[in-house]
N, C-alpha and C positions, 0 to 999 in steps of 0.2 A: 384467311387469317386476319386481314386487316379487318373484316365485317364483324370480326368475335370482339376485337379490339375497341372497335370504333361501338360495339353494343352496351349497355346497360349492364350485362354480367358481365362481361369485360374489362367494364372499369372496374367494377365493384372488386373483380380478381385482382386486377393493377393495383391498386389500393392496398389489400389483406397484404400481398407481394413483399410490398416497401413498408408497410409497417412489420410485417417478420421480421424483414431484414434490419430494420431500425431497432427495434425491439431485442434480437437477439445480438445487438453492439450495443448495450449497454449494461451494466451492475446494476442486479436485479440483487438487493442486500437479503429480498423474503429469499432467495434461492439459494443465496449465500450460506455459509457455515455461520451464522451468527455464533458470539459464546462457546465459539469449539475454544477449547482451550489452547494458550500460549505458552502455557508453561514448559521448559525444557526445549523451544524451539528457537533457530536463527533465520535471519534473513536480510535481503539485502538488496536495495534503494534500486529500487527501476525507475520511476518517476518521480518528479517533485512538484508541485504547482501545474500538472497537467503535461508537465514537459520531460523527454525521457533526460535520464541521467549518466552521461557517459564520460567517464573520469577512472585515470587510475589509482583512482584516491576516495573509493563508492564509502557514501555511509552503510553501514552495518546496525541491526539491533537480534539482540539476546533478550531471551525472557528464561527467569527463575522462576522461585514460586509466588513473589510480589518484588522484583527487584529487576532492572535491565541495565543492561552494559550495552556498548555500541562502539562504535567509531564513526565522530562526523563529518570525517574529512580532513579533518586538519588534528584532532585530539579524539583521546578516548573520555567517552562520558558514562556519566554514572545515576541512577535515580530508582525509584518506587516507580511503582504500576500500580492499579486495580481493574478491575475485571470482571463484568458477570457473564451469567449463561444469555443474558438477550444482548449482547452487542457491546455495551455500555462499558465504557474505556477510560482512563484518564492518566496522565505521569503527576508526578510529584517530587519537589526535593530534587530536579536536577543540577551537577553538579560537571564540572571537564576541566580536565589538566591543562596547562595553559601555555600549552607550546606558538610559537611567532610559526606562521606560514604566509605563503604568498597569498596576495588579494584574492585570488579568486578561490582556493580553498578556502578561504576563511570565510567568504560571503557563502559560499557552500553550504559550509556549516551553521552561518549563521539562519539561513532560510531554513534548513534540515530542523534545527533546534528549533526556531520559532515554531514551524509547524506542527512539532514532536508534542507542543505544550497548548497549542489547540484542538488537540485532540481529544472527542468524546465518544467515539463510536468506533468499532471495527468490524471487517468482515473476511472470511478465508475463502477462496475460490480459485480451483485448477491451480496450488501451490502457489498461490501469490494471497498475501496480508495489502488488506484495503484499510488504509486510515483513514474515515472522514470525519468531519466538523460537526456541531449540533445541527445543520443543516443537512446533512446527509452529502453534502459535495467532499470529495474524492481530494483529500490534503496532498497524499503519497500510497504509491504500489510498493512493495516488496514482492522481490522472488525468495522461496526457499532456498536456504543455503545448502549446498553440497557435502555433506558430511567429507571430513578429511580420510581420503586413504592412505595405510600404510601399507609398506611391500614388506611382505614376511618371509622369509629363505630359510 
């Protein structure tokens, strides 16, 4: 086993190996849902700046048919969207109610917002919404939201 290793095809396999595995961790946007549509869909802040996000107080975004509602953390916000079929993203006209919360929600929300409005590109994959920048670098992840149940008797 060490002689297969230590051979010429051996590397050459070690190599193909790690870049699979390299390759298959990361967003691949061509593979991605580009342009599937948003309309009518929720979801809700897994990451933000690369970093995951865990708080009992998660942003939220709703999409209509050009208009998103959310919650940033700290207040409910309001604004336009647009959208096409290859990817191409952007908010407009956001707006949030102006409730006082403690420092660290509010910085929350303030990075959530900011990011929300560099936004030019997205992608949908295995139920999570990818925001990225004109750069193609990864703003925020969203999970699909869980449709609410009721119990009916």
């Amino acid at each position: 086993m060490k002689a297969f290793f230590a051979s010429f095809a051996g590397q050459i396999f070690s190599v193909l190996v790690v870049l699979a595995i390299v390759s298959a961790c990361t967003l691949d946007t061509r593979k991605a849902e580009l342009g599937a549509s948003l309309a009518g869909t929720n979801w809700n802040l897994k990451s933000l700046d690369s970093q995951s996000v865990n708080t009992a107080y998660l942003p939220t975004i709703s999409f209509e048919t050009s208009r998103i509602t959310g919650y940033g953390g700290c207040n409910r916000y309001f604004g336009n969207y647009t959208s096409s079929n290859d990817g191409v993203f952007s908010t407009h006209q956001i707006g949030a109610t102006k409730m006082a919360c403690n420092n660290e929600r509010d910085r929350l929300e303030q990075r959530y917002l900011e990011q929300l409005s560099k936004a030019s590109l997205y992608a949908i994959t295995r139920e999570q919404l990818h925001i990225l920048d004109n750069n193609r670098k990864i703003l925020m992840v969203f999970t699909a939201a869980k449709p609410a149940t009721t119990n009916s008797k």
